[in-house]
N, C-alpha and C positions, 0 to 999 in steps of 0.2 A: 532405251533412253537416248535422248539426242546428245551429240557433245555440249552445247550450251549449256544442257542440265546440268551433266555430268559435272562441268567450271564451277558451274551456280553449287554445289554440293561440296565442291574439295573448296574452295574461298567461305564457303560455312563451317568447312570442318577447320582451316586456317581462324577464323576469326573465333571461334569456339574455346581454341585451344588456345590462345594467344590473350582470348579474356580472363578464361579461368589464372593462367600464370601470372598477370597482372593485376587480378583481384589477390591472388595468395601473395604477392610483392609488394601490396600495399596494404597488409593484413585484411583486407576483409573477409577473404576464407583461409580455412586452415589446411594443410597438405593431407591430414586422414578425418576431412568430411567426406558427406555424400556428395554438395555440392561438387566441390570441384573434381573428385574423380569423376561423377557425372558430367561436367561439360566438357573433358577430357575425353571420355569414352565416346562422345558422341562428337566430338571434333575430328578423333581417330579414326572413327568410322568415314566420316564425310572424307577425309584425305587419304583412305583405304578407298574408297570407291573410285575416286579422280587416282588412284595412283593404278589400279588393276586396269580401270577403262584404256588407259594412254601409256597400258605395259611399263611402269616405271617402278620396276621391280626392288631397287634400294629402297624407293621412297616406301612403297607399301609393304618390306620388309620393316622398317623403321616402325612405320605408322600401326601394322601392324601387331609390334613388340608393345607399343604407347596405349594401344587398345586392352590388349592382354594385361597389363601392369593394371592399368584405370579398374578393370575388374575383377583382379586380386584386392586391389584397397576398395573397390565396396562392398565385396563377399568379406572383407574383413572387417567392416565398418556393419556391415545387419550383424554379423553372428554378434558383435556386443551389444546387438538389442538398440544401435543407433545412438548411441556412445560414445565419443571416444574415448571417454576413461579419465579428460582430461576439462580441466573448468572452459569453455566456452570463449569466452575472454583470450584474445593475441598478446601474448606480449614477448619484447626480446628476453632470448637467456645468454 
């Protein structure tokens, strides 16, 4: 992979992960959907790849704790059958 790429890949995994948190901020997703641990997991990835390329070993330390977390909440999200238990609908408590 060229560096270029590599930029092009961790600015997706930035923009990824930076959406999901701003969609769950302004309820549009909820914190134990698929969605947003998936755009999570794949934002992690993308800043796990530009963080191993460019040796920046806190960051891909980091990113990849953010990665691991992302797929504990969707391995927790299938086993209830795509559920989460709770009505669909955001609101504050």
């Amino acid at each position: 992979m060229t560096e270029t790429t590599v930029t092009i890949i961790g600015w997706l995994g930035f923009i990824f992960c930076t959406v999901a948190y701003l969609l769950l901020n302004v309820k549009v997703l909820r914190f134990d959907g698929a969605l947003y641990q998936t755009l999570n997991v794949i934002g992690g990835l993308g800043l796990v790849i530009s963080a191993f390329y460019f040796a920046d070993t806190p960051n891909l330390a980091a990113n990849g704790m953010w990665v691991l977390i992302g797929l504990f909440g969707l391995a927790r999200y299938s086993r209830r059958g795509g559920r989460s238990g709770r009505s669909n609908r955001v609101t504050d408590t």
